[in-house]
C-alpha positions as CSV (number, residue, x, y, z in Angstrom):
1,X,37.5,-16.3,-51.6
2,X,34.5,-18.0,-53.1
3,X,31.0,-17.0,-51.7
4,X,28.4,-18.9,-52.6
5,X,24.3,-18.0,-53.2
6,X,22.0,-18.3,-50.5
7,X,19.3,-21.4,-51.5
8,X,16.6,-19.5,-50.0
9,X,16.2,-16.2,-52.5
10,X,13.7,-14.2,-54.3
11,X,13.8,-13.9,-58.1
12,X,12.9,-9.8,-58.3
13,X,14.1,-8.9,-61.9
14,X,15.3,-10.5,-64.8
15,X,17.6,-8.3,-68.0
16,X,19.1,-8.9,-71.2
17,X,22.4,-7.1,-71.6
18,X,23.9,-6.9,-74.8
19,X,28.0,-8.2,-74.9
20,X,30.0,-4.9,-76.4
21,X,33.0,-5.6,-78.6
22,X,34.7,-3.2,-76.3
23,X,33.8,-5.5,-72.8
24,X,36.2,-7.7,-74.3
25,X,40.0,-7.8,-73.3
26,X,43.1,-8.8,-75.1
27,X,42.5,-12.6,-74.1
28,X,39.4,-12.1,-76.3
29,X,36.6,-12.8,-73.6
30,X,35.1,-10.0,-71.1
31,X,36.9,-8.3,-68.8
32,X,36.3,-9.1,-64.9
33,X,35.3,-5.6,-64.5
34,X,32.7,-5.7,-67.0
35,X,30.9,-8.0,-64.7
36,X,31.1,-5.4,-62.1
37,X,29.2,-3.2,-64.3
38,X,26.7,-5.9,-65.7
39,X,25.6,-6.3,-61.9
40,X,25.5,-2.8,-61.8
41,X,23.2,-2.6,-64.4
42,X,20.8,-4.7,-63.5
43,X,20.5,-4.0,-60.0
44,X,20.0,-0.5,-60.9
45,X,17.3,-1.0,-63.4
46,X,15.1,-3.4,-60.3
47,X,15.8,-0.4,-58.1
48,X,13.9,1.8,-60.8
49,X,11.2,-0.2,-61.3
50,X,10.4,-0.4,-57.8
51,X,10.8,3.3,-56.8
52,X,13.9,2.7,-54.8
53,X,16.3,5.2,-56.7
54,X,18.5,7.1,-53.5
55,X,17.8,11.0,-53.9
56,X,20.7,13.3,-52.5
57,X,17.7,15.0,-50.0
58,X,16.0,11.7,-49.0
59,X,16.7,7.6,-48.3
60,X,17.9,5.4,-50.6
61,X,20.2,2.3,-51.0
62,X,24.2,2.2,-50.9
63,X,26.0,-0.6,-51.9
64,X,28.7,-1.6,-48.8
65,X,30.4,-4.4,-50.7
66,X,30.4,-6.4,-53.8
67,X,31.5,-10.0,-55.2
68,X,31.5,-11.4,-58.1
69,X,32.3,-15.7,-58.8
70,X,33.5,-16.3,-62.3
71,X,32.8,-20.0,-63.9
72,X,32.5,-19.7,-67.4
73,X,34.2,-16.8,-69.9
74,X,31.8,-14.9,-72.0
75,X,32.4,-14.1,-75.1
76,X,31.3,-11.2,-78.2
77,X,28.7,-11.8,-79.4
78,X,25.7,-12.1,-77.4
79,X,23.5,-11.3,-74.5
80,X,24.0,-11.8,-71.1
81,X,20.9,-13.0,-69.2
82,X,20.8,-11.7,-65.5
83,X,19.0,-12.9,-63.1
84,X,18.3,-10.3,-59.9
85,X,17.3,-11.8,-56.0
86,X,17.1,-10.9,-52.9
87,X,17.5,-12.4,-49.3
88,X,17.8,-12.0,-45.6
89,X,16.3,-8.0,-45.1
90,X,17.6,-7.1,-41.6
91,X,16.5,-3.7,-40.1
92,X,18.8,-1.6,-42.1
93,X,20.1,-4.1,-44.9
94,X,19.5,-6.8,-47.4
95,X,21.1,-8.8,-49.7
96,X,21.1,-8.9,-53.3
97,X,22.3,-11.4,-55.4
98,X,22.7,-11.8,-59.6
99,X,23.2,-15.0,-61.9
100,X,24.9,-14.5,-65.2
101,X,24.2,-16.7,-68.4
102,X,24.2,-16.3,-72.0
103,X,21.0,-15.9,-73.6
104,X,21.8,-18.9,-75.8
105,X,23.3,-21.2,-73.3
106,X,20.0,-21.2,-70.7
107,X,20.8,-22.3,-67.6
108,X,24.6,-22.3,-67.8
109,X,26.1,-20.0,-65.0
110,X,29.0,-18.1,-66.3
111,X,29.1,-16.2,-63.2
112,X,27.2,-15.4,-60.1
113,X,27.5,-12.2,-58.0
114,X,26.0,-10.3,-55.3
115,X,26.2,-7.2,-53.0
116,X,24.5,-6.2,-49.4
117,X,23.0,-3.2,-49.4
118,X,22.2,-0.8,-46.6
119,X,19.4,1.9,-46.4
120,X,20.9,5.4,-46.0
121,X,19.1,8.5,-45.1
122,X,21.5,11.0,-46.9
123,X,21.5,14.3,-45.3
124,X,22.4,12.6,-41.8
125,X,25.0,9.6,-43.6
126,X,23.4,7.3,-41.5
127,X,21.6,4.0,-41.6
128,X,17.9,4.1,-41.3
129,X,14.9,1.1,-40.9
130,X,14.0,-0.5,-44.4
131,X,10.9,1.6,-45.2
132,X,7.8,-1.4,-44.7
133,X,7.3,-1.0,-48.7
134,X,10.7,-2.2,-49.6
135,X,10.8,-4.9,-46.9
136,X,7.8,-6.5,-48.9
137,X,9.7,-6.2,-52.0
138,X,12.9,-8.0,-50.7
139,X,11.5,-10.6,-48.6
C-alpha cells in the first residue's frame, strides 16, 4: 500500500542526519528500518523545539501509526535531508509528514513518510483537545 503526501502541508522543521556505516544492510544500501528511525528522529527533534515533548504526569503526543514510501536507496556516505510537515489538526489529532533526500542530490525524494498523531493526557490514557498552542503550530 502506497500512501501518498497531502498537497496542502506545512513545512515545520528541516534536519540533516548523518548516513552510519552500520544503517547499511548486506545489499549495501540502508535498511528499511533505518528509515523508521530517521523519521523518528526528526519528528522528535520539531517536537523539542516546540515544547511538545509527552511527560509521564501531563499531555503529550503518541504516534498511532506510521508509513514509510521508499523511491530511491540511500547509500554510506552522506546526509540525509528531512523535511518535517504537518496537516489536517482535528480535535485530538494531526498529521505529520517527512521527505527524505540526500543532501547532495536536492530535491530528489528517496523516500517519503508520515505518521498521525493523537494528543494523550497520560495519567487517564485518553485522548484529549490539541492544546490552542499546538493547533497554531500544526495548522
Amino acid at each position: 500500500m502506497k500512501i501518498e503526501l497531502p498537497e496542502q502541508k506545512k513545512l515545520v522543521y528541516q534536519m540533516l542526519i548523518p548516513i552510519r556505516w552500520g544503517d547499511m544492510d548486506a545489499m549495501n544500501h540502508v535498511n528499511n528500518t533505518t528509515y523508521f528511525r530517521y523519521l523518528e528522529t526528526a519528528r522528535v527533534d520539531w517536537l523539542q523545539s516546540v515544547a511538545a515533548m509527552p511527560t509521564p504526569v501531563g499531555e503529550g503526543p503518541v504516534i498511532v501509526n506510521a508509513f514509510c514510501n521508499f523511491y530511491k536507496q540511500l547509500e554510506y556516505p552522506g546526509d540525509v535531508l528531512i523535511k518535517m510537515y504537518t496537516s489536517d489538526p482535528a480535535r485530538t489529532t494531526f498529521e505529520t509528514w517527512a521527505t527524505m533526500e540526500r543532501a547532495d542530490r536536492p530535491g530528489t525524494i528517496c523516500a517519503a513518510g508520515g505518521a498521525t498523531t493523537i494528543w494523550v493526557d497520560f495519567p487517564t490514557q485518553k485522548a484529549v483537545t490539541l492544546p490552542e498552542w499546538l493547533r497554531a503550530v500544526v495548522s
